[in-house]
VORO-39535 format. One line per field, with one value per atom (N, C-alpha, C): residue number from 1; residue in three letters; z, x negated, y negated. Coordinates in nm, 2 decimals. Layout:
BEGIN
gunu [NUM,...]
bator [ALA,...]
w [Z,...]
u [X,...]
v [Y,...]
end
This chain:
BEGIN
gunu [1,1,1,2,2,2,3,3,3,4,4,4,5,5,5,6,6,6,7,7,7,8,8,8,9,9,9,10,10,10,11,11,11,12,12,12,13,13,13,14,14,14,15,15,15,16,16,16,17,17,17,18,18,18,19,19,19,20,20,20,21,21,21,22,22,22,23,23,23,24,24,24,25,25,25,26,26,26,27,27,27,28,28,28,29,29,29,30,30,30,31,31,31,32,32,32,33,33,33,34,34,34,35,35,35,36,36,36,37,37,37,38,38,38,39,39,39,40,40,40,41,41,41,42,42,42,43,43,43,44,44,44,45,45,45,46,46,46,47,47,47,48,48,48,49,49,49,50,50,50,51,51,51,52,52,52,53,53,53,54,54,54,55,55,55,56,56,56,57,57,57,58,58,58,59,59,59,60,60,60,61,61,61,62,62,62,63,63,63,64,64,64,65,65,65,66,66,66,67,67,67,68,68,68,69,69,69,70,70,70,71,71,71,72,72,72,73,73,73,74,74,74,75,75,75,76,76,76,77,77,77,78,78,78,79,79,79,80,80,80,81,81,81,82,82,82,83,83,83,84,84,84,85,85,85,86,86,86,87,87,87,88,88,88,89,89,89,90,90,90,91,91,91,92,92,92,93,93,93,94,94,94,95,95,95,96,96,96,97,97,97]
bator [UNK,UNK,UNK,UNK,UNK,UNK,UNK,UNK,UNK,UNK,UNK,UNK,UNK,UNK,UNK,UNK,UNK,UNK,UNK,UNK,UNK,UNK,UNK,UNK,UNK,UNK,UNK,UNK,UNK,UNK,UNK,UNK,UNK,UNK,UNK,UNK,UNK,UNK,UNK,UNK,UNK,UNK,UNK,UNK,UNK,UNK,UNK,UNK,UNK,UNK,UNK,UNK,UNK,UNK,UNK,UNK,UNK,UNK,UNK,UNK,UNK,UNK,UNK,UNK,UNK,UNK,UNK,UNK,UNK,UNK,UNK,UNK,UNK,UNK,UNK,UNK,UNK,UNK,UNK,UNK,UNK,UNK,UNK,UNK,UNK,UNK,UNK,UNK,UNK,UNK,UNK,UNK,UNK,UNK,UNK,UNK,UNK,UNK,UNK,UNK,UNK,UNK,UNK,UNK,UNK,UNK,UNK,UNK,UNK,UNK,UNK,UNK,UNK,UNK,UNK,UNK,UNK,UNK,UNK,UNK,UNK,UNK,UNK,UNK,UNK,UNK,UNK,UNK,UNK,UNK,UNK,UNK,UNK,UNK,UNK,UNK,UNK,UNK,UNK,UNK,UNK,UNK,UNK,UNK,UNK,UNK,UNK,UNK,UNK,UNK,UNK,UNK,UNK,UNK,UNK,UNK,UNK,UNK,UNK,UNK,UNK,UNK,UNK,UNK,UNK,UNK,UNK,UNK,UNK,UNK,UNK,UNK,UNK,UNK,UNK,UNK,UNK,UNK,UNK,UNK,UNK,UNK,UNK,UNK,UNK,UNK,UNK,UNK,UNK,UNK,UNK,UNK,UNK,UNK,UNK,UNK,UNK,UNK,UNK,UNK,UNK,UNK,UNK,UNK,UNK,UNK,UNK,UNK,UNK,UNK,UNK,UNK,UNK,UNK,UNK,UNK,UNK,UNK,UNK,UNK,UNK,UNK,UNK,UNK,UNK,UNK,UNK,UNK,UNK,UNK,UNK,UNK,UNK,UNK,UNK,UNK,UNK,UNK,UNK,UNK,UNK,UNK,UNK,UNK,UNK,UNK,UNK,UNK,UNK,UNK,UNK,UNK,UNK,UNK,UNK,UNK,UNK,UNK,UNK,UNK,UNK,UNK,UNK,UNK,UNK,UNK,UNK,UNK,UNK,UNK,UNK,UNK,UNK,UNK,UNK,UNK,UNK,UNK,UNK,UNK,UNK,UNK,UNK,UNK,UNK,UNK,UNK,UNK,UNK,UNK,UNK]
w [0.59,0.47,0.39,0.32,0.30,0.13,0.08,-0.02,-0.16,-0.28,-0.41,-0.43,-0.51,-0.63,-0.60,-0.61,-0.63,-0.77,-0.78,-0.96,-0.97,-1.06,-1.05,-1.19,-1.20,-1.31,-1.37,-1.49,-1.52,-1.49,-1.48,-1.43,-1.58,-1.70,-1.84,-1.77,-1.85,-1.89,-1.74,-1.70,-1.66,-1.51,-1.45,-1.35,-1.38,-1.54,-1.57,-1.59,-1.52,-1.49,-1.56,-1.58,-1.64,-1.56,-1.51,-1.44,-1.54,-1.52,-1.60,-1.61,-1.76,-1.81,-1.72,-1.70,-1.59,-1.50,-1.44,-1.31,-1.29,-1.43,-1.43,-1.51,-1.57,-1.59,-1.47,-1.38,-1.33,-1.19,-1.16,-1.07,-1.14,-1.31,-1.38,-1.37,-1.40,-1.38,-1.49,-1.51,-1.66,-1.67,-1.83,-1.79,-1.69,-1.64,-1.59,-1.42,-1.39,-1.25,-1.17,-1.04,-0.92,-0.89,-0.87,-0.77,-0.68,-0.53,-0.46,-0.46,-0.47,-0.51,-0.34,-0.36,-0.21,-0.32,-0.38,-0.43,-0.34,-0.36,-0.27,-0.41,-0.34,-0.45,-0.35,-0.40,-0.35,-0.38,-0.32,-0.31,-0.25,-0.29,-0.25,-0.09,-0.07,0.09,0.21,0.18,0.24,0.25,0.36,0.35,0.25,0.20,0.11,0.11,-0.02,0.00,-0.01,0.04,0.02,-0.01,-0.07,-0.10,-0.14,-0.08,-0.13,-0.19,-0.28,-0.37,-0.45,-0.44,-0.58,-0.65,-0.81,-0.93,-1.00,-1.10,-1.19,-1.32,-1.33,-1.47,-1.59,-1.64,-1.78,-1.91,-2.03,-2.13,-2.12,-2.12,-2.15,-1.99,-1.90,-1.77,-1.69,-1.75,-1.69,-1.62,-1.46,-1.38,-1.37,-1.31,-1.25,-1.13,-1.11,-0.96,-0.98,-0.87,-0.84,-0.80,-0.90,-0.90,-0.77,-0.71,-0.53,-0.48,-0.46,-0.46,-0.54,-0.65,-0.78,-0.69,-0.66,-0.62,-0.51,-0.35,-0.27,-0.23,-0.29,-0.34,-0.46,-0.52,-0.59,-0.72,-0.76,-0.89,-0.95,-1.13,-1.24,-1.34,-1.45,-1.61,-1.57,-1.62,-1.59,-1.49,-1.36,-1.25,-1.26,-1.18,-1.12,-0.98,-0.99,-0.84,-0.82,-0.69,-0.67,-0.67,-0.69,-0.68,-0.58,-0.49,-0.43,-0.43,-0.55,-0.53,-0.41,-0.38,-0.20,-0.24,-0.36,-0.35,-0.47,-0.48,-0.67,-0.67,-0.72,-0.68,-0.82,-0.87,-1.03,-1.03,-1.15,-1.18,-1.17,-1.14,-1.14,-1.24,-1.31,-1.43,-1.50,-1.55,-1.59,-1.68,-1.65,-1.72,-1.81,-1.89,-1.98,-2.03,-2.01,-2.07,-2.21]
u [-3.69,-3.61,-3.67,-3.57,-3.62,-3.65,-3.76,-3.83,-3.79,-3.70,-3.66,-3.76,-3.88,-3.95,-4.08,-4.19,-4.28,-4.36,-4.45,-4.52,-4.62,-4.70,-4.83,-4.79,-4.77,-4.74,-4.88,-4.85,-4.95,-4.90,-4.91,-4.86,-4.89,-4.76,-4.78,-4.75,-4.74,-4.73,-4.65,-4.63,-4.54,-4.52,-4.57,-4.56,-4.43,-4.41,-4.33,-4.37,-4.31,-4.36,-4.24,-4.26,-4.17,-4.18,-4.03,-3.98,-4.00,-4.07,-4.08,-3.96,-3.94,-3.80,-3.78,-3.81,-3.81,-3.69,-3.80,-3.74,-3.57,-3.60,-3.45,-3.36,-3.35,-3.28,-3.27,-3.36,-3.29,-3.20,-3.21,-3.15,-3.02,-2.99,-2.91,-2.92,-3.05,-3.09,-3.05,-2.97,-2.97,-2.93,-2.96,-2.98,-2.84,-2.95,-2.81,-2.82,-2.84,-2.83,-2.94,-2.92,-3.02,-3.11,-3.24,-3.30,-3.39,-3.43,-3.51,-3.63,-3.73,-3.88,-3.96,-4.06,-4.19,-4.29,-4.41,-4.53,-4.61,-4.70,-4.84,-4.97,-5.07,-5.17,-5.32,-5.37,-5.48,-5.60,-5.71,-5.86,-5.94,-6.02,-6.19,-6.16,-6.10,-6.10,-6.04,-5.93,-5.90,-5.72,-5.67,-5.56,-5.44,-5.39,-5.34,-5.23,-5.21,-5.10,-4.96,-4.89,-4.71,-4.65,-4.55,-4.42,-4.30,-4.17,-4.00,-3.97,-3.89,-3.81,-3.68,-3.58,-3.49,-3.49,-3.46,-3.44,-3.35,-3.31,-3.20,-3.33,-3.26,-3.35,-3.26,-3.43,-3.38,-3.42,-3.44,-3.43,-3.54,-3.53,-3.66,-3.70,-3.61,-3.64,-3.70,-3.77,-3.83,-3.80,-3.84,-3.84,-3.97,-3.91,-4.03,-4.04,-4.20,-4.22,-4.23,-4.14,-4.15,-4.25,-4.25,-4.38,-4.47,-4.37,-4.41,-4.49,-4.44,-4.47,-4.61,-4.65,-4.75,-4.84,-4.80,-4.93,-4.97,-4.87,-4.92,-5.00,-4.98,-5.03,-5.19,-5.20,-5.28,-5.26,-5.16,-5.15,-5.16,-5.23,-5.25,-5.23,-5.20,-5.18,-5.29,-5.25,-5.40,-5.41,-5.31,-5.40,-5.27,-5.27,-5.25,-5.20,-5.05,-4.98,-4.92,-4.85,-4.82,-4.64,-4.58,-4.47,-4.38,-4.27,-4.20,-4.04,-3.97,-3.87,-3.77,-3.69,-3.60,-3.45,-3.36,-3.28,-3.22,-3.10,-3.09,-2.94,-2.90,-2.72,-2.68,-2.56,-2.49,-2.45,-2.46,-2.39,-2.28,-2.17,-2.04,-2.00,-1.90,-1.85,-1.77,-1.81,-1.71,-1.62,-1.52,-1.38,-1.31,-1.30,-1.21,-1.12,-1.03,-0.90,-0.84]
v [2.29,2.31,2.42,2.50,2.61,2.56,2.64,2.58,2.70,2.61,2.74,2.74,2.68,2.73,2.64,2.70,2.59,2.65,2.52,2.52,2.43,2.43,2.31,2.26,2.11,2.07,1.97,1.93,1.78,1.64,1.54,1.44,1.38,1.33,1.26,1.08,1.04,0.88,0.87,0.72,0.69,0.79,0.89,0.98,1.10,1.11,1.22,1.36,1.41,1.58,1.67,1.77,1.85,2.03,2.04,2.15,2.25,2.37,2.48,2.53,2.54,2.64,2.74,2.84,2.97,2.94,2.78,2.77,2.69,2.62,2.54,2.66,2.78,2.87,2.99,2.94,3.04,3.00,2.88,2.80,2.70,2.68,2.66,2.54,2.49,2.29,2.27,2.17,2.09,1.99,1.91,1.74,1.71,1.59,1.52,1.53,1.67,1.69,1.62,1.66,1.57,1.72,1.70,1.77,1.68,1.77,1.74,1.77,1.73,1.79,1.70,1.76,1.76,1.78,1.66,1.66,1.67,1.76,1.73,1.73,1.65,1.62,1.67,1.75,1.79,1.73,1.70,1.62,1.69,1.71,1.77,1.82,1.93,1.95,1.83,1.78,1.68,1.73,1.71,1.71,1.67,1.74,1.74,1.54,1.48,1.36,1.41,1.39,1.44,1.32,1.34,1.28,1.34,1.31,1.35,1.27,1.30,1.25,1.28,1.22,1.30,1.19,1.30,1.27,1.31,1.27,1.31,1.41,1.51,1.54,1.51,1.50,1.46,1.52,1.52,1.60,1.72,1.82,1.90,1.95,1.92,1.92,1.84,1.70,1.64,1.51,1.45,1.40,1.29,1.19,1.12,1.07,1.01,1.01,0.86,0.80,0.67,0.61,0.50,0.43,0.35,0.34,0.30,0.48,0.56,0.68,0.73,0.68,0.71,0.62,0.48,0.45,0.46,0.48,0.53,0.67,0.78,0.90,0.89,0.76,0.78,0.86,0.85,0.99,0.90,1.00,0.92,1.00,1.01,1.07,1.15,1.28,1.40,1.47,1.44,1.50,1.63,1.72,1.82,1.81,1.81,1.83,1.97,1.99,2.07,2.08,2.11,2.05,2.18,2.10,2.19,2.21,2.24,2.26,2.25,2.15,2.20,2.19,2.12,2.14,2.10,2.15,2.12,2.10,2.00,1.91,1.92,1.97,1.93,1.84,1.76,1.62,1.65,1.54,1.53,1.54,1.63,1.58,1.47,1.41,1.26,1.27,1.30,1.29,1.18,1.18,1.09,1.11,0.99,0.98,0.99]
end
């Protein structure tokens, strides 16, 4: 799968990361929508840990990593992942009557 954008984020509370402006303006992310992301977490010369996931973003651009995911990977508030942009879906628009 071919890869838009990658970026090194911080990992805040809760395993919420936040997509750099740049990257959500120039791919036209905004709240609401789904993307697909590929984390990898790097360790002392050790093969890197991966995980896929989609998310809905949310205010400010920001996403989170499922907490089954957070603790199989080991992520914690603080660390430094890698993140890999693969695919980026508009929300539906919801119409009312």
């Amino acid at each position: 799968m071919e890869v838009l954008a990658k970026f090194h984020v911080i990992v805040h509370k809760i395993g919420r990361i936040i997509i750099p402006v740049g990257t959500r303006k120039f791919y036209g992310i905004e709240h609401g929508d789904f993307v697909e992301v590929k984390i990898l977490k790097y360790e002392n010369n050790k093969k890197p840990r991966e995980g896929t996931f989609t998310a809905r973003v949310g205010e400010q651009g920001s996403i989170f990593i499922p907490k089954p995911l957070r603790e199989i990977m080991d992520i914690k508030p603080g660390d430094v992942i890698e993140v890999l942009l693969l695919a980026h879906y508009k929300a539906k628009e919801v119409q009312t009557k």
